[in-house]
Every structure is written in C-alpha cells, then in structure tokens.
C-alpha positions in Angstrom: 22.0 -91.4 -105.7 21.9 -93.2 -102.6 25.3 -95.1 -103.1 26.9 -91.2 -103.6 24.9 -90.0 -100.6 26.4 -93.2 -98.3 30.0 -93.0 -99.9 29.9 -89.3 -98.7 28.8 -89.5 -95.2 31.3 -92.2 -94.9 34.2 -90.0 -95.9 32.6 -87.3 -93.6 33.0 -89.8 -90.5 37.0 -89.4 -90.6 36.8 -85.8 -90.8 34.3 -85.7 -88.0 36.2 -87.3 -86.0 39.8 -85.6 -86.1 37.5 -82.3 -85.7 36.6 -83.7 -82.4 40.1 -84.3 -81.3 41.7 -81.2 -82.3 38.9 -79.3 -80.3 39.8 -82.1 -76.9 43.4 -81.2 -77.8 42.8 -77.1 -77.8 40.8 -77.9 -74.5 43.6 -80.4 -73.0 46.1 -77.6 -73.6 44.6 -74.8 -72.7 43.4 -76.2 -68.9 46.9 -77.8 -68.7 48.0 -74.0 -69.5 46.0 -72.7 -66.8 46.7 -74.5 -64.1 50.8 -73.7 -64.3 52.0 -70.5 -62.8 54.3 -68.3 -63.7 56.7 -69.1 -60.8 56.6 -72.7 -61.5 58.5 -71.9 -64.8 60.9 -69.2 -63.5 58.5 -66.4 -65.0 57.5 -63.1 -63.3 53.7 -63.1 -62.7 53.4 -59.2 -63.4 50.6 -56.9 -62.0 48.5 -57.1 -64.9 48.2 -60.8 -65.0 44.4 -61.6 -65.8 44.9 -64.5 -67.6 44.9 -68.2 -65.2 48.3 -69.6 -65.9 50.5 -68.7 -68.1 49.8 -67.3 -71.5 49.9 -68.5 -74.8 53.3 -66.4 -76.1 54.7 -67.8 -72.4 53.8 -71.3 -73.8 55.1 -70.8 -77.1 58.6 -69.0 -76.0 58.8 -72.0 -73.5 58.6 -74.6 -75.9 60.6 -72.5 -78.8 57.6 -72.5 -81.1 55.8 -69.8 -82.8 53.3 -68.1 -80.9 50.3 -68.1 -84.4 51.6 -71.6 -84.5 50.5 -72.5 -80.5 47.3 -70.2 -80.6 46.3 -72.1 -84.0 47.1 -75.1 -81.9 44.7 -73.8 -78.9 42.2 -72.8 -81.5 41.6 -76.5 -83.0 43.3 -75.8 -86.6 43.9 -78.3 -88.7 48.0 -78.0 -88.3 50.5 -80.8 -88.5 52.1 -81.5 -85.0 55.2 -82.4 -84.8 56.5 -85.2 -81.8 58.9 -83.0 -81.1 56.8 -80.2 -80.3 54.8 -82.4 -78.4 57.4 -83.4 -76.5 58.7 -79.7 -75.3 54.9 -78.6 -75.0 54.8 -82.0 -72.4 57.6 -80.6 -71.0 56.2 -76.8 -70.3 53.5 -78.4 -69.5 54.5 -80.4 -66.6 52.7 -83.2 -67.6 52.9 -86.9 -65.8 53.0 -90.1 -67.8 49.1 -90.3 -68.3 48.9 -87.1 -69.5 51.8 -87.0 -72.1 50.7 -90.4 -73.2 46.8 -88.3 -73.2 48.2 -85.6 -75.5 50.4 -87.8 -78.3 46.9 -89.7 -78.4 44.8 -86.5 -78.9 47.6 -85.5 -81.7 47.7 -88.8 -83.3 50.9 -89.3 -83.0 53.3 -91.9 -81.3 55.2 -91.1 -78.6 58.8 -92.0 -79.8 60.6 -92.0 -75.8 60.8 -95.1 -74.0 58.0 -96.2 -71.5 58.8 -97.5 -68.1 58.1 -100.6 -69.4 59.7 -101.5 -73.0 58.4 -105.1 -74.7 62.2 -105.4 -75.7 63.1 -105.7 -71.8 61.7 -109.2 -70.8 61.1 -111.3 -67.5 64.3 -113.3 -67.8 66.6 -109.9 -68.5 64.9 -108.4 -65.5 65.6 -111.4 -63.3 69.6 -111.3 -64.5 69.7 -107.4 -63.4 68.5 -108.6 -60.0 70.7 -111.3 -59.8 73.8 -109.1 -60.6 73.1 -106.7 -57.2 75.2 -105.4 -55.9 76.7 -105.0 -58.9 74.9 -102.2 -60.7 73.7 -102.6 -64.1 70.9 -101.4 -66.4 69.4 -102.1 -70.3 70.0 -99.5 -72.7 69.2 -98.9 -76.0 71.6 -97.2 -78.4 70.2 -94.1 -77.9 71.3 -93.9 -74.0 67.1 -94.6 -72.9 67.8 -96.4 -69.5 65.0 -98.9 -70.3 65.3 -101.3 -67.2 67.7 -100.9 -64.0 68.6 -103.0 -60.7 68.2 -101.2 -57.7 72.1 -100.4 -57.0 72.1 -98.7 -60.6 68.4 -97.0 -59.6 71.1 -95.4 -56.6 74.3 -95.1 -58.1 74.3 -91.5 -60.0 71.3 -90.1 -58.3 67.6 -91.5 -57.0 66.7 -92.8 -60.6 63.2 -93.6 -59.7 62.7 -90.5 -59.0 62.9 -89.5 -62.7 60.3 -89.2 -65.2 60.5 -92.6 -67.1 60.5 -90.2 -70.3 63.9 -88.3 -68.8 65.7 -91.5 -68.2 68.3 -90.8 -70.7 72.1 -90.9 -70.1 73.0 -88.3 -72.2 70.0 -86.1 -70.7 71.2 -86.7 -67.4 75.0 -85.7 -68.1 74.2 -82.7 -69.5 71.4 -81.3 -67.2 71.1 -82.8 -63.6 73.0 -81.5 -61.6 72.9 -85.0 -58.9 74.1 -86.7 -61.7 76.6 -84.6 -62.9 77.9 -84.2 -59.1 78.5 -88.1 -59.2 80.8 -88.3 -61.9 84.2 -87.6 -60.9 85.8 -87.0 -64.5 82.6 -85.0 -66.0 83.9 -82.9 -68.6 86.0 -85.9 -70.2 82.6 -87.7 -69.9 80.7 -85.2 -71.3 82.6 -85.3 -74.8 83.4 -88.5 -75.2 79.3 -89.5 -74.7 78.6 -87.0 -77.0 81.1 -88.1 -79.6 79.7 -91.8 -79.0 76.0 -90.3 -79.6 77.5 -88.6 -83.1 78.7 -91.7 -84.1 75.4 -93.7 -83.2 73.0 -91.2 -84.7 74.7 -92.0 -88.2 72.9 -94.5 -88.5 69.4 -92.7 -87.7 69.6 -89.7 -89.0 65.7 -88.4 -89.8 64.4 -90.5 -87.2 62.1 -88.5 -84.4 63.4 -89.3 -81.3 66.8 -89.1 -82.0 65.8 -85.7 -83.6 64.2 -85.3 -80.4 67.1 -85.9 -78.2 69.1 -84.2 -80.0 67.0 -80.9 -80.4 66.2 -81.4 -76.4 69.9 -81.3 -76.2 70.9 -78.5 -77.7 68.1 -76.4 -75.9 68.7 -77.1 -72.7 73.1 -77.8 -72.2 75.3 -74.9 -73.3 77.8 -77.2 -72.9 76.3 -80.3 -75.0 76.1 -77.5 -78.0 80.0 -76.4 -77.4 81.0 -80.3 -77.7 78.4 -81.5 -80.4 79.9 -79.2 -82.7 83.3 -80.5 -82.5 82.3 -83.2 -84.6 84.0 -85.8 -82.5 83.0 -89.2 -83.2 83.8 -92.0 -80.8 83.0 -95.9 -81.1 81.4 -97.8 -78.0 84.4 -98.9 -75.9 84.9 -100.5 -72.3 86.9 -98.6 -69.9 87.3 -97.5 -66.1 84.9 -95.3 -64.5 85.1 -93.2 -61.2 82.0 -91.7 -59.1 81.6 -90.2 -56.1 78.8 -90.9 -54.1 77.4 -88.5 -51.2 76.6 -92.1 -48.8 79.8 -94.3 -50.2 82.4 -92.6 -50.8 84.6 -92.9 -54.7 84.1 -96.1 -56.7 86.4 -97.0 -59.6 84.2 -99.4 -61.4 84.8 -101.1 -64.7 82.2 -100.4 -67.7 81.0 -103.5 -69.6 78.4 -103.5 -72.2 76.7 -106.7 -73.1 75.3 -106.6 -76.1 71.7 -108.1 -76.5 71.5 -108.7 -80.3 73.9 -109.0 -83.3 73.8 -105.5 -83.7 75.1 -102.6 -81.6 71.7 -101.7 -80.3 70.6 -102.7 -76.8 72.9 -103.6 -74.3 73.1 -104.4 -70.7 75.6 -102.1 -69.2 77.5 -103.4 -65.9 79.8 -101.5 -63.3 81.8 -104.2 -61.9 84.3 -103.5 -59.1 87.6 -102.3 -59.9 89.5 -102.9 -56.7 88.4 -104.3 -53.0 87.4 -100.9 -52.0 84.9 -100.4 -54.1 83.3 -103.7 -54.1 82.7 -103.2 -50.2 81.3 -99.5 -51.1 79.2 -101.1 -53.6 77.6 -103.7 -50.9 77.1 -100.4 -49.0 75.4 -98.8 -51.8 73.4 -102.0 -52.4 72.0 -102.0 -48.8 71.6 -98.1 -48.9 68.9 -99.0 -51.8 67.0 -102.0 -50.3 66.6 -99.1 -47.3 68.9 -101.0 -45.0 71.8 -98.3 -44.1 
C-alpha cells in the first residue's frame, strides 16, 4: 500500500507541475494583453472599451487563431500549443527577446527561429566577417536566418541591428520592410527568384516548424510573397550580380558569392564583393558610414 501511495504522488508531481505553468502562461498572456493598446496595432479603441488592452477576440484575429482556442489558452486549459502560434501570439504581442524566449518556456516548447547568437556561428567565422569589411558579408542558414553579419552588411539594406534578432530573415525582409525593399534596385525580379530558391530549399524540410513557420508568416503578412509562391517556381542557389541603392552611397553593383560552410547546401557565408571601381569606393563609404565615421 505504501509503494502504490508513493508511485501515485510521484506521477502527480508532473501533472502538478504543467498545471502551474499553464496558469503563469494564462497570467503572462493576459498582462502582456493588457498593456498593448489598441492604436499600437492599428485598432480603433471604441467608446465602450472597458477592458485594459486589447481583447481576447482582438488577440485571436491578430494572430489568426480561434478566439475559444485563445480564451482556453488565457484560461490555463490543457491545449496543445503550437510554435507557430506562439510565434504570431509573440508577434501581437510585441514581445522582446526575454519575453518570447519567457513564453516558448512557459509552453514547453522550443523556439525554432534563430537567436542572436547561434553555436553554429563560431569565434573564428566571426573574426573572417570582420576581416572582410568593407566588403559586406553575413552567415546564413538555408532558410535565409541572417545568423551573424559584419558591420557594412549590418548597413547595407537598412540598420540591421535595429531588427529583432527573431525578424532577421532575408526573405522576411524582402517581402515586408519597406527600407529593405527600397534598397534593392531590381525588387520584383528579386522577389520571385528568392521565393523560387526558398521552394526549392524547403523540399527538403517539408513538416519541419520553422520553415512551416516562415512560410505561414509569409503568406500572412506579403500579398505579394502569396502571388509568387504559388507559381511553383523553383530555383537552385546561384551566384550572380546584384544592384542596391543606398540613401548615404549612392548604387552599388556588387557580385553575390556564397561560401558554403559544410558539404551540404546549408549554411553559408554570403559576400558582396565589388563589381566595378565605383562601387568599391561607395563601399569604403558605406564601411565608414557604419563604424560612425561619415
């Protein structure tokens, strides 16, 4: 009797415990809820607005879920949590680094996006980005996550440190900032052909999360992505030509090299290498424009 008694307590420790962190997960969400306004998402706040924040259904629209689904969420049911969920609720949300990281821990579940720091990206690769300036280059994986940069690729598009390490993405960035999308001279040529590359990559990753992420994040959020996703273009990795336009350098016709990091095509360091005399005196601008010099 008291083996049965022991073996039954033990099993009720693991129960116990997830209780406890669906009820700090309701509680997380709901304070993160409160604390957004209306305006902040592009919402009207109404004249009959009693609740702080935004509401649950506001939530739920938001992050294209259900709204029983969110308001079981808020109430601490035992529910299975997707990462991609997580991931547009972190996005509603607003929430920094520390508190997505915060919520994928209260869920249980790993955060599938890139850090701003990523094991694969060592001490020696980050010493040959530096060592490349002013020639801008970055490390990417083969889902376009810009996992390390040197500071003339941090300036070359638009001021990447000043983006989210989680919305570091290429293929993000093409499709919905507008600085970015400004700096790329032949955009909608880019735009297709990196979304043909991404059909042909995902091939080989179809079911994972993040890519089911990005994609999903995709299709939300670009019009556009949508129109050329569903040509079902499919383009391999190639080196080529590129042209931007920057607002303190003027054009740059650079030539595209990946590197490839390992004996598959998986990470790679990506390089923009001068085409012409021009633009490797624009680039030495651009490089002293970033250390805060010009």
């Amino acid at each position: 009797m008291t083996t049965m008694a022991t073996d039954r307590g033990t099993a009720a420790q693991p129960a116990r415990g997830s209780e406890i962190r669906r009820n700090e997960l309701a509680a997380f969400l709901r304070s993160r809820r409160e604390r957004i306004s209306p305006e902040q998402v592009g919402l009207p706040r109404g004249v009959r607005r009693r609740t702080p924040g935004l509401r649950r259904e506001e939530v739920a629209q938001l992050s294209a879920v259900g709204v029983t689904w969110y308001t079981w969420l808020e109430q601490a049911r035992n529910i299975q949590v997707s990462v991609q969920v997580l991931d547009a609720l972190a996005r509603t949300l607003m929430l920094d680094a520390g508190e997505r990281a915060h919520l994928f821990q209260l869920a249980g579940a790993t955060d599938p996006t890139p850090a701003a720091s990523c094991p694969s990206v060592t001490p020696a690769l980050r010493e040959m980005l530096r060592q490349l300036e002013p020639i801008p280059a970055c490390i990417q994986n083969s889902r376009y996550d810009i996992l390390a940069y040197n500071r003339t690729y941090g300036r070359l598009l638009c001021d990447l440190d000043a983006i989210p390490p989680e919305d570091r993405n290429c293929m993000i960035l093409v499709y919905t900032n507008q600085e970015w999308q400004e700096s790329v001279v032949h955009l909608e040529e880019t735009q297709r052909l990196m979304a043909a590359r991404l059909r042909a990559s995902m091939a080989g990753h179809l079911g994972e999360p993040a890519w089911k992420m990005l994609l999903k994040r995709l299709e939300t959020e670009s019009p556009t992505f949508r129109e050329n996703w569903e040509r079902y273009e499919v383009v391999g990795n190639r080196n080529k030509t590129k042209e931007f336009l920057h607002p303190r350098v003027g054009h740059l016709k650079l030539e595209h090299t990946d590197l490839w990091l390992g004996p598959e095509a998986g990470a790679r360091m990506v390089t923009y290498t001068p085409f012409d005399e021009q633009s490797r005196e624009r680039l030495q601008k651009l490089y002293d424009f970033a250390l805060g010099r010009a």
